[in-house]
N, C-alpha and C positions, 0 to 999 in steps of 0.2 A: 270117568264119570259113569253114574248108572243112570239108567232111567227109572223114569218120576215111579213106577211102580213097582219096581227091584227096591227103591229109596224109603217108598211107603211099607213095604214087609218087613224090610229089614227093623223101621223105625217102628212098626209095629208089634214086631216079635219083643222087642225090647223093653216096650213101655207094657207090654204084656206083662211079661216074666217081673218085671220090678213090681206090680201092683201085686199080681200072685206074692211075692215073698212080702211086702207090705202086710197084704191081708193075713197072710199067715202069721208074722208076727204080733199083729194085733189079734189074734183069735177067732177071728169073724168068719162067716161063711160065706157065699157069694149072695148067701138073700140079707142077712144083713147089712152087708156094706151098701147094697143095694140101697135099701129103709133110710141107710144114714146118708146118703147122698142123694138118695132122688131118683136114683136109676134104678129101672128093669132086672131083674138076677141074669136075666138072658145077656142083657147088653154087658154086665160083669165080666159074664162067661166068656165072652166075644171078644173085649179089650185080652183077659187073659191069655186066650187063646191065638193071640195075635191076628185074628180076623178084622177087625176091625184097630183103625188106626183113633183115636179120642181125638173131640175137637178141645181146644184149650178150658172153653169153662166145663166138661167133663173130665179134666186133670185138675181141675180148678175144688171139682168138689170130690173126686177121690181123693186127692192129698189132705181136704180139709178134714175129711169124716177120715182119713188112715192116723189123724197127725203125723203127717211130713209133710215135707218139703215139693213143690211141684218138681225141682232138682232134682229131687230122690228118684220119683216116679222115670226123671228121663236120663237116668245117669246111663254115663256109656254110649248113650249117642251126642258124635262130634258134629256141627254143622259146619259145612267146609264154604268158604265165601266161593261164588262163580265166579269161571274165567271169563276172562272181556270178550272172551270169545262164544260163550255161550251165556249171556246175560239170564236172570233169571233161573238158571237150573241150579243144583248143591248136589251132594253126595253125603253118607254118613261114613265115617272111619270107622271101622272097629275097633275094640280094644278090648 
């Protein structure tokens, strides 16, 4: 198991990189998907950059203004159920 902020980078590099190639597929810039969702270019910048980890309804309106899937956006991270021994914690698999 990792811990919760090894958990949160890894989850965040991830969901980075999938909006990065989203936005790029849809042609957009980071101030436009911005316009189209609601969000700051900076805060764009920051999911992309895997600094910042999205809360759900900020995958909620990138998926909607990328048209995808919120799936799309978190493909590649596994959430692994906790052991009964550490209730509460997860890890993400790679793949």
């Amino acid at each position: 198991m990792s811990d919760g902020r090894q958990v949160d980078r890894v989850a965040a590099e991830r969901i980075g990189r999938n909006v990065f190639m989203a936005r790029r597929r849809a042609g957009l810039s980071q101030e436009e998907l911005g316009v189209l969702a609601g969000l700051h270019r900076t805060e764009i910048g920051m999911v992309e950059n895997g600094e910042r980890l999205p809360r759900v309804d900020t995958l909620l309106k990138l998926a909607f203004s990328l048209a995808v899937r919120v799936e799309d956006l978190v493909a590649g991270i596994e959430w692994i159920a906790p052991a009964p021994s550490h209730p509460g914690s997860f890890a993400i698999a790679r793949s």
